[in-house]
C-alpha positions as a Markdown table, in Angstrom:
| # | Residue | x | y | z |
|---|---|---|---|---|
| 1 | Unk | -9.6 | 1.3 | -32.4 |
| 2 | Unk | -11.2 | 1.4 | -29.1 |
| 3 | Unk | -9.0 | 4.1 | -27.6 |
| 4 | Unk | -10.1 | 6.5 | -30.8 |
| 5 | Unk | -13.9 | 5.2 | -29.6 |
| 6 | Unk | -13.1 | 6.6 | -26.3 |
| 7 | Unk | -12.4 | 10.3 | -27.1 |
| 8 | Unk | -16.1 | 11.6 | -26.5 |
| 9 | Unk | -17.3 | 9.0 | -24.2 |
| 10 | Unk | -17.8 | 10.5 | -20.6 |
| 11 | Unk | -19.1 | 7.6 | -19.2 |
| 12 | Unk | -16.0 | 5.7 | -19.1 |
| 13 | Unk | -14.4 | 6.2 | -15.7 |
| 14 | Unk | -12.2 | 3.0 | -16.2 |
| 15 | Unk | -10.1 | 1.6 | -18.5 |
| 16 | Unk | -8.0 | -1.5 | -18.6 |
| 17 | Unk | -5.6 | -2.6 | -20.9 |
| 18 | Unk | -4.3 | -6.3 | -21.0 |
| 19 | Unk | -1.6 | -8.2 | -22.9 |
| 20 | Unk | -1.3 | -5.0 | -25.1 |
| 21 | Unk | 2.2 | -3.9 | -27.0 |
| 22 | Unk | 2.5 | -0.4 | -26.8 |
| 23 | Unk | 4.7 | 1.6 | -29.3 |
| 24 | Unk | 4.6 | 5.4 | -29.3 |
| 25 | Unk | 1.7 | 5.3 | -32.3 |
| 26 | Unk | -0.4 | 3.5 | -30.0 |
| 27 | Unk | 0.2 | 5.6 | -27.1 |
| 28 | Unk | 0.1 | 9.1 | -29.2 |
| 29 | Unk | -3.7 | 7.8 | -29.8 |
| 30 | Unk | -4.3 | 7.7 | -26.3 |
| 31 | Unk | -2.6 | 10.8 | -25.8 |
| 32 | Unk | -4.9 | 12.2 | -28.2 |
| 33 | Unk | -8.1 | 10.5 | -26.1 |
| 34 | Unk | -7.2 | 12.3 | -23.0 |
| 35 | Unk | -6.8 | 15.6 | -24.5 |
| 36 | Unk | -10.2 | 15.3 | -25.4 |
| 37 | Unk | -13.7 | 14.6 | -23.0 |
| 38 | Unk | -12.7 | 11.2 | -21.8 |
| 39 | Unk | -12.9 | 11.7 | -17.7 |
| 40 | Unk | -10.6 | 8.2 | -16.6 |
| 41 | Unk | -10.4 | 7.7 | -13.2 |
| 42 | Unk | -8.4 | 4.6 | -13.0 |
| 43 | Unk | -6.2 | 2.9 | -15.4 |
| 44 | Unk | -4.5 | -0.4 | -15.1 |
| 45 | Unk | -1.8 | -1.7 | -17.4 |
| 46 | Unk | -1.5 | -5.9 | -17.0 |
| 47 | Unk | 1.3 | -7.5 | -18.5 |
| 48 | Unk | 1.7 | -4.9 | -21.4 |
| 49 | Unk | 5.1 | -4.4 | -23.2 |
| 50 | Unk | 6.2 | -0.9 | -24.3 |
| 51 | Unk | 8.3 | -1.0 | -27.4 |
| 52 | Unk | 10.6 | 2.1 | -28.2 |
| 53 | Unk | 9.3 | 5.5 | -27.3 |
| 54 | Unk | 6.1 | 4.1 | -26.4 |
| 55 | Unk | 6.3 | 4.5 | -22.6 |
| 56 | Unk | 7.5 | 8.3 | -22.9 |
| 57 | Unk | 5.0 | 9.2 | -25.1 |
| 58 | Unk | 2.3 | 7.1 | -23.3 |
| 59 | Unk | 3.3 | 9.6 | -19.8 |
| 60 | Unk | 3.1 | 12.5 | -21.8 |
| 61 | Unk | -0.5 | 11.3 | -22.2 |
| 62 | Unk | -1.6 | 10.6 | -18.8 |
| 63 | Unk | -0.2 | 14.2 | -17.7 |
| 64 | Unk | -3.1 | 15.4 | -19.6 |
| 65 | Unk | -5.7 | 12.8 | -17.8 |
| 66 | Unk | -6.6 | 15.5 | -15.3 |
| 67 | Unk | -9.3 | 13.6 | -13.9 |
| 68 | Unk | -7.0 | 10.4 | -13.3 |
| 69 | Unk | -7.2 | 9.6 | -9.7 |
| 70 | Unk | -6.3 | 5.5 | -9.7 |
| 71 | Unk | -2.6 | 4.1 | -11.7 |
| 72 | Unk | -1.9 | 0.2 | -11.3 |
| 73 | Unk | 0.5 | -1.4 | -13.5 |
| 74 | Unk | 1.1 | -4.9 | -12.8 |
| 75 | Unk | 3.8 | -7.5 | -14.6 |
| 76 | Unk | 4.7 | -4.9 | -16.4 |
| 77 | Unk | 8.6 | -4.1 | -17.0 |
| 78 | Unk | 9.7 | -1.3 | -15.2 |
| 79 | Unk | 13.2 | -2.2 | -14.5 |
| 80 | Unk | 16.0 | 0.2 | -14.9 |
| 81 | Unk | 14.8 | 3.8 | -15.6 |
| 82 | Unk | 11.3 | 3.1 | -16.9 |
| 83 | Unk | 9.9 | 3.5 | -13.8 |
| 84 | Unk | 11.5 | 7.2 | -13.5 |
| 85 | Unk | 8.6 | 7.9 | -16.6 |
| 86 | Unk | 5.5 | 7.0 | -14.6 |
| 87 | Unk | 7.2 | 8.3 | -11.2 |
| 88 | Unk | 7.4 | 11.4 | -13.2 |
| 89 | Unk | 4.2 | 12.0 | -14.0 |
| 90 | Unk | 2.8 | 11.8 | -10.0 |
| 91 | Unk | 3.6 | 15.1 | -8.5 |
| 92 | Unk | 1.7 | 16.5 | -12.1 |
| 93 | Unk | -1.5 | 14.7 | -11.4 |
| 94 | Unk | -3.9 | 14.6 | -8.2 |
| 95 | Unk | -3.7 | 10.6 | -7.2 |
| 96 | Unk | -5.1 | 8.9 | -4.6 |
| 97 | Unk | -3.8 | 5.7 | -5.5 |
| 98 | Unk | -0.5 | 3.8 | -7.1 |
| 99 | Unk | 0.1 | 0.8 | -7.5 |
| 100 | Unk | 3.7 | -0.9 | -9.2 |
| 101 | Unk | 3.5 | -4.8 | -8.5 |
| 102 | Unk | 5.3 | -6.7 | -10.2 |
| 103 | Unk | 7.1 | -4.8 | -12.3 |
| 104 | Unk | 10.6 | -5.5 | -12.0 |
| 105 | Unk | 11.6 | -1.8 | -10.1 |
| 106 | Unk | 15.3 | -1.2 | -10.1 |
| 107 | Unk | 17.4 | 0.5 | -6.7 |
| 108 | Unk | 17.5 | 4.2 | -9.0 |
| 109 | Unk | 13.6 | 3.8 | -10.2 |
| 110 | Unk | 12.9 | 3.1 | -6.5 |
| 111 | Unk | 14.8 | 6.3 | -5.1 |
| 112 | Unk | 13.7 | 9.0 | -7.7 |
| 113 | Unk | 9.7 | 7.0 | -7.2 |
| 114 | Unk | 10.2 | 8.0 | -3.7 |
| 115 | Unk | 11.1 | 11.6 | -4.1 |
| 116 | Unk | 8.2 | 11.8 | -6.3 |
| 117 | Unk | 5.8 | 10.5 | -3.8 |
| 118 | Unk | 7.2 | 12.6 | -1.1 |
| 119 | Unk | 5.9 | 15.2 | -4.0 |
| 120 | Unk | 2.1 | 13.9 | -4.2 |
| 121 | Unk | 0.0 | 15.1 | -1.2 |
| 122 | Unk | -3.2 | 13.7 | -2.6 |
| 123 | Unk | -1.3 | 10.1 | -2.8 |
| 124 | Unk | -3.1 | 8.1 | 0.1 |
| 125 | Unk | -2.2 | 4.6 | -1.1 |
| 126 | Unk | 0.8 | 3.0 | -2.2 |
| 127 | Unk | 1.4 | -0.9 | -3.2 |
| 128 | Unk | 4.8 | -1.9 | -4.7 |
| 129 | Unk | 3.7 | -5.6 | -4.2 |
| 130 | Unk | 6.3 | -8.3 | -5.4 |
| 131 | Unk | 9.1 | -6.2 | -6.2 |
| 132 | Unk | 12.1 | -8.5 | -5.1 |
| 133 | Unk | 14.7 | -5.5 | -5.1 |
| 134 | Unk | 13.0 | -4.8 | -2.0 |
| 135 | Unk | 14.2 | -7.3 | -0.1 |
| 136 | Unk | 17.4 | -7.9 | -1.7 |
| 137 | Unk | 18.8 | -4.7 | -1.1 |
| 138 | Unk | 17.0 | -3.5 | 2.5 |
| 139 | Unk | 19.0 | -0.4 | 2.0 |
| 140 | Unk | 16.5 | 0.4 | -1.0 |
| 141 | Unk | 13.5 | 0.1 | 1.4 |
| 142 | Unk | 15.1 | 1.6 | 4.1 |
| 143 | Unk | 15.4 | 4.9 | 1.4 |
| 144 | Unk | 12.1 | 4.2 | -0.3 |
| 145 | Unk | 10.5 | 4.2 | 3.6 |
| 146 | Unk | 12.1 | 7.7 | 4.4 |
| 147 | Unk | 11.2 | 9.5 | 1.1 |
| 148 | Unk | 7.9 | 8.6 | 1.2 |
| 149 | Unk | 7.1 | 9.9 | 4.6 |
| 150 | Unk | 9.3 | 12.1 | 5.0 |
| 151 | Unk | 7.0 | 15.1 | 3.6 |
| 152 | Unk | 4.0 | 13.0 | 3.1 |
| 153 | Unk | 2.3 | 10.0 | 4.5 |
| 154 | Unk | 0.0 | 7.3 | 3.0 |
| 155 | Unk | -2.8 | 5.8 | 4.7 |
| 156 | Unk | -1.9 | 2.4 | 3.4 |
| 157 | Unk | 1.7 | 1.3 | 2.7 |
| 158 | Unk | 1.8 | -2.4 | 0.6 |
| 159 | Unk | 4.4 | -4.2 | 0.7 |
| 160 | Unk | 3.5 | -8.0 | -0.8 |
| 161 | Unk | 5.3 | -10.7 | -1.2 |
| 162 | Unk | 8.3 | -8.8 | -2.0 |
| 163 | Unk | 10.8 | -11.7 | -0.1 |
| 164 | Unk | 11.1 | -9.2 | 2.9 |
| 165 | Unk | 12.6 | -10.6 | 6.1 |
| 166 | Unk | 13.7 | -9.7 | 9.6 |
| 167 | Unk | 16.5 | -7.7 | 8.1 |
| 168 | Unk | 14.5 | -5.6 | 6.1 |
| 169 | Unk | 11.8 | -5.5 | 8.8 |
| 170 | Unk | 14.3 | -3.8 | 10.7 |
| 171 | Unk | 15.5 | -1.2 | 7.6 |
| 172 | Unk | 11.5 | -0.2 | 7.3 |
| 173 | Unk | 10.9 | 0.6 | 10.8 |
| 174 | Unk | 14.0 | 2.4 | 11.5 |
| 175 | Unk | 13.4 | 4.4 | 8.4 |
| 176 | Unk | 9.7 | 4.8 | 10.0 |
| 177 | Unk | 11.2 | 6.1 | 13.3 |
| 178 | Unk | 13.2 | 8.8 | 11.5 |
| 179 | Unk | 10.4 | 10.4 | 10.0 |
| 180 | Unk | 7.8 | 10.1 | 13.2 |
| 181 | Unk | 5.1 | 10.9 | 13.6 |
| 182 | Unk | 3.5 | 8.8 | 11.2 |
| 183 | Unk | -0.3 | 8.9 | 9.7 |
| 184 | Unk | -0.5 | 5.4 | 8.5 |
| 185 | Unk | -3.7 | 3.5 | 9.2 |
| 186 | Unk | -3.1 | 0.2 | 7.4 |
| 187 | Unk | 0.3 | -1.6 | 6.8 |
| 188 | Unk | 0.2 | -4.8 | 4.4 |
| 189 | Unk | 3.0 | -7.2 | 4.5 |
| 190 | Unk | 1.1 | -10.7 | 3.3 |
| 191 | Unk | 3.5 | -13.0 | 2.0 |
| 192 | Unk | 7.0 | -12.4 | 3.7 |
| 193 | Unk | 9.1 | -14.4 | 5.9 |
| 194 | Unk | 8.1 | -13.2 | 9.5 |
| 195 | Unk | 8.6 | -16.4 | 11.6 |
| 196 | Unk | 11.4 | -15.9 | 13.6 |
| 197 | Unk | 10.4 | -14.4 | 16.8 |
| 198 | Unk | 12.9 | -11.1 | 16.4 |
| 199 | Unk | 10.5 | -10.0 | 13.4 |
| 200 | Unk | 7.4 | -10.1 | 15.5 |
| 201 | Unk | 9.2 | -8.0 | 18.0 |
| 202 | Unk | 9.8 | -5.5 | 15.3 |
| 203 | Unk | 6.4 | -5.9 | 14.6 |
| 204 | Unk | 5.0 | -5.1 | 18.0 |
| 205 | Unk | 7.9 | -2.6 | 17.8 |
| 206 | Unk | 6.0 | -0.7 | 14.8 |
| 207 | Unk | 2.9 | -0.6 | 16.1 |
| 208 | Unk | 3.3 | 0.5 | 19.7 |
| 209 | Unk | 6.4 | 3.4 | 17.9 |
| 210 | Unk | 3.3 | 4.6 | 15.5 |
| 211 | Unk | 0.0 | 4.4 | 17.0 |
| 212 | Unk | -1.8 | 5.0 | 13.9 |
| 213 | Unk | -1.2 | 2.0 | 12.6 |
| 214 | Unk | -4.7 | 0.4 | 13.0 |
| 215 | Unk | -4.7 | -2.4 | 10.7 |
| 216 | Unk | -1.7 | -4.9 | 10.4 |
| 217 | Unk | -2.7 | -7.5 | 7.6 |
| 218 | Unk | -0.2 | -10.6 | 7.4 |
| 219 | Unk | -1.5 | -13.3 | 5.4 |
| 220 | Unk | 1.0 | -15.7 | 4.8 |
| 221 | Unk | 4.0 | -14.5 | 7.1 |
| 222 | Unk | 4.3 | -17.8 | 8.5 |
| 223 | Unk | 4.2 | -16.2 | 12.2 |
| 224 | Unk | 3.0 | -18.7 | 14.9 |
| 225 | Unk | 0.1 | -17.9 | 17.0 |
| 226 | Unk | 1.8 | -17.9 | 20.6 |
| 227 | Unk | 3.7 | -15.0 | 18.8 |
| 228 | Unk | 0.2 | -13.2 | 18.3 |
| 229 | Unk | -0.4 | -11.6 | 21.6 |
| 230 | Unk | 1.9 | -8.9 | 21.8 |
| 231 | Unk | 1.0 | -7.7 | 18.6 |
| 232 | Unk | -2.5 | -8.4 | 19.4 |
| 233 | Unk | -2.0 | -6.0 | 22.2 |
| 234 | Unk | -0.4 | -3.3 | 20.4 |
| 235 | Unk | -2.8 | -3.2 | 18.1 |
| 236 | Unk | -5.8 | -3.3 | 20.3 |
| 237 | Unk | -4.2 | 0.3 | 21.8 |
| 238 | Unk | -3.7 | 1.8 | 18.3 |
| 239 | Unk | -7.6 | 1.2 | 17.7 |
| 240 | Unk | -8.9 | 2.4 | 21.1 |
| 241 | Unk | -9.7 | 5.7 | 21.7 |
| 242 | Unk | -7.8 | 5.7 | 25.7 |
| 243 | Unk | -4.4 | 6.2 | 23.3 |
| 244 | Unk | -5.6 | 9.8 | 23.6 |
| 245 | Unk | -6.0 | 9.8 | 27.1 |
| 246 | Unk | -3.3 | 6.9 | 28.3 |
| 247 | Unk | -0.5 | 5.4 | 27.4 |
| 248 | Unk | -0.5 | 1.6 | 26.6 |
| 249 | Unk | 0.3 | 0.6 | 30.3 |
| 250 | Unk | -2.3 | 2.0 | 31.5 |
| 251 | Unk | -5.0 | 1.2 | 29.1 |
| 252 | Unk | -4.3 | -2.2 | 29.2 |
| 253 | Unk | -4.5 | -2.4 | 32.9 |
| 254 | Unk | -7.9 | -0.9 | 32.4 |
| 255 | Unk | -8.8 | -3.5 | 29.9 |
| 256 | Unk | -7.3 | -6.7 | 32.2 |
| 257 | Unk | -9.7 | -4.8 | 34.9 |
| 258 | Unk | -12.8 | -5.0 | 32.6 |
| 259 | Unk | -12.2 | -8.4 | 32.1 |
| 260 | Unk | -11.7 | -9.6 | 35.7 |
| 261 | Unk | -15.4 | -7.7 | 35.6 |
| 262 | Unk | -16.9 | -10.2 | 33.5 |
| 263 | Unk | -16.4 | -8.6 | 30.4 |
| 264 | Unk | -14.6 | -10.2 | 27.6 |
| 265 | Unk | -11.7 | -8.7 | 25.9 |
| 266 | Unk | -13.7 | -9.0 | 22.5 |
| 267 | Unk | -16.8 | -7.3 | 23.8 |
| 268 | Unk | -14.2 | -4.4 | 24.6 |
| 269 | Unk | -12.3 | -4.0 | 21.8 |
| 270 | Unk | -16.0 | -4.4 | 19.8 |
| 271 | Unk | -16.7 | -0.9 | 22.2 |
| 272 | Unk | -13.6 | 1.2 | 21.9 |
| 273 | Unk | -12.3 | 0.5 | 18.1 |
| 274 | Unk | -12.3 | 3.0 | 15.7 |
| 275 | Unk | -14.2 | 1.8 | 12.5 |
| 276 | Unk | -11.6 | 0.2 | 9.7 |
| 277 | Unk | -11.1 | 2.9 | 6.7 |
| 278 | Unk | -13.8 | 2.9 | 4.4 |
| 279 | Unk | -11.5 | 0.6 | 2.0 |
| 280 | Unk | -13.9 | 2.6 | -1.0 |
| 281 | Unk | -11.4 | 5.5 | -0.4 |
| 282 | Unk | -8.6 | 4.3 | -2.1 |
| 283 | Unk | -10.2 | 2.8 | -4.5 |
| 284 | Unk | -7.5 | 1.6 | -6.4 |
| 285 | Unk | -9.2 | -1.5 | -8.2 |
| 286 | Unk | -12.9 | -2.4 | -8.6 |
| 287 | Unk | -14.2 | -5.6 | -6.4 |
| 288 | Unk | -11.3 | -4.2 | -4.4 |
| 289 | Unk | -13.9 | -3.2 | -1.5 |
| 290 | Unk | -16.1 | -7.0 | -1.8 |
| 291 | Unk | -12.1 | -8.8 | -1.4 |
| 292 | Unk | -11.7 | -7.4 | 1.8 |
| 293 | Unk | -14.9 | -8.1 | 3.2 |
| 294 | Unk | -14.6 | -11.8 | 2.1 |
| 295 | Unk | -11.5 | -11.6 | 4.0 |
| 296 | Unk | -11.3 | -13.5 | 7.2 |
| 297 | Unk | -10.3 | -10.8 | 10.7 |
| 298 | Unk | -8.8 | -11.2 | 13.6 |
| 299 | Unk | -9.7 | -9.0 | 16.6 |
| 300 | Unk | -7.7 | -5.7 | 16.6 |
| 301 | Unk | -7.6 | -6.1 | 12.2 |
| 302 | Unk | -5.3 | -8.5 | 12.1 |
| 303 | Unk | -5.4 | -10.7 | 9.3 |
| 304 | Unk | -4.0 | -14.0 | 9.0 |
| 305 | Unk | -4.3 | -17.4 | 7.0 |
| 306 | Unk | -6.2 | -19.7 | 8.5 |
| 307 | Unk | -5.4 | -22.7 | 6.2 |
| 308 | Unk | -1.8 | -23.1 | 7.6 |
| 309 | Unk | -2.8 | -22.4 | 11.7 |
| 310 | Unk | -0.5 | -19.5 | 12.0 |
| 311 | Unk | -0.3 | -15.6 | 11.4 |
């Protein structure tokens, strides 16, 4: 088995596993293969199935992957109190970097995932992309948002295609603005139903209520391009370094001075923006770094989808 192969190999720092059933004999062997030299630092579980104990004893496994710095499971069932098993096993290990998409996460997994977060200080990325219970219960949001940073607080926050809309827009930032200050530098919300003009004032809301918010990617969102501006703006302060010296009124007059100078709002924002997070950092996923480069950008790190006209 290649798991038993694995035991004395220190070269391995990755390890995928794919379309796999895993019962607790399976998962007592790769128990066994962190207990002895093999140094993982990222895992990812696709569309696996756990069958009896085998998720329990799998955990009890990756407690002892001390090295472990990278957990992705994607369509992988974690509904009802699966999830509690892997949520578990965070505040144990030294992450940087979860990520549950896809996998079916129910209103109690959520809440005890948060408190468990809230319980990982190394955690600097979380992505609970296309989890639907999101956006049908904003209340579960609204609690995830507030556990997370409540004690802690992710660099990046991902939040894909999970259905959200203005309403849960709204549960998000006010569990944001409970919690202030915040220390998040990129927010991901590609592929939810921002259209109507209320959610890009929540938007702008967000981003001028936590200035350190530097990147705002949202492919897919379906928001109109008159409706870019203001966010443009707020974001265009978060990157600058004046939001140390002024507040957004004033930097912006600055900036519509500049421009009346012959000097083009691109050139500026090309002067005063603090460099994008080295994406390497997180590190969640390899080719992760070379997607984001291929990635199209607006000015201020926006991202939007150019196919469809709109942001």
């Amino acid at each position: 088995m290649v798991l038993e192969a694995l035991k004395h190999n220190t070269s391995v720092k990755s390890l995928e596993i794919l379309d796999a059933m895993i019962d607790r004999d399976v998962a007592n062997v790769f128990g066994r293969t962190t207990l002895e030299k093999a140094k993982f630092q990222r895992l990812c579980l696709v569309n696996c199935n756990f069958k009896g104990s085998g998720l329990a004893v799998f955990a009890m496994g990756l407690q002892h992957c001390t090295t472990l710095q990278h957990i992705a499971v994607e369509s992988t069932n974690l509904g009802g109190y699966a999830a509690d098993v892997i949520s578990a096993c965070l505040p144990l290990l030294k992450l940087k970097s979860l990520r549950l998409q896809n996998t079916g996460l129910s209103p109690e997994g959520l809440e005890f995932l948060g408190e468990c977060v809230a319980q990982t200080p190394s955690l600097i990325s979380l992505d609970l992309s296309e989890n639907q219970i999101l956006s049908q219960d904003p209340h579960c949001l609204s609690q995830l948002t507030g556990s997370c940073f409540e004690r802690t607080s992710p660099d990046r926050f991902v939040l894909k295609g999970c259905g959200l809309d203005r309403s849960s827009l709204a549960a998000m930032s006010t569990a944001m603005d409970l919690v202030a200050p915040l220390h998040l530098l990129t927010l991901d919300l590609s592929g939810n139903n921002f259209a109507d003009g209320k959610s890009c004032r929540l938007l702008q809301e967000i981003l001028s209520t936590h200035n350190s918010i530097t990147t705002l990617i949202v492919d897919e969102c379906g928001i109109h391009e008159d409706r870019l501006p203001p966010i443009h703006d707020a974001l265009r302060y978060n990157n600058s370094f004046l939001k140390n010296v002024f507040t957004s009124k004033v930097s912006h007059a600055i900036w519509d001075s500049l421009d009346l100078l012959g000097t083009t709002s691109e050139q500026v924002v090309a002067k005063i923006s603090t460099p994008r997070e080295d994406r390497k950092a997180y590190g969640e996923e390899e080719g992760y770094e070379e997607q984001e480069e291929q990635a199209s950008a607006v000015s201020s790190n926006i991202r939007h989808d150019d196919t469809m006209g709109s942001f």
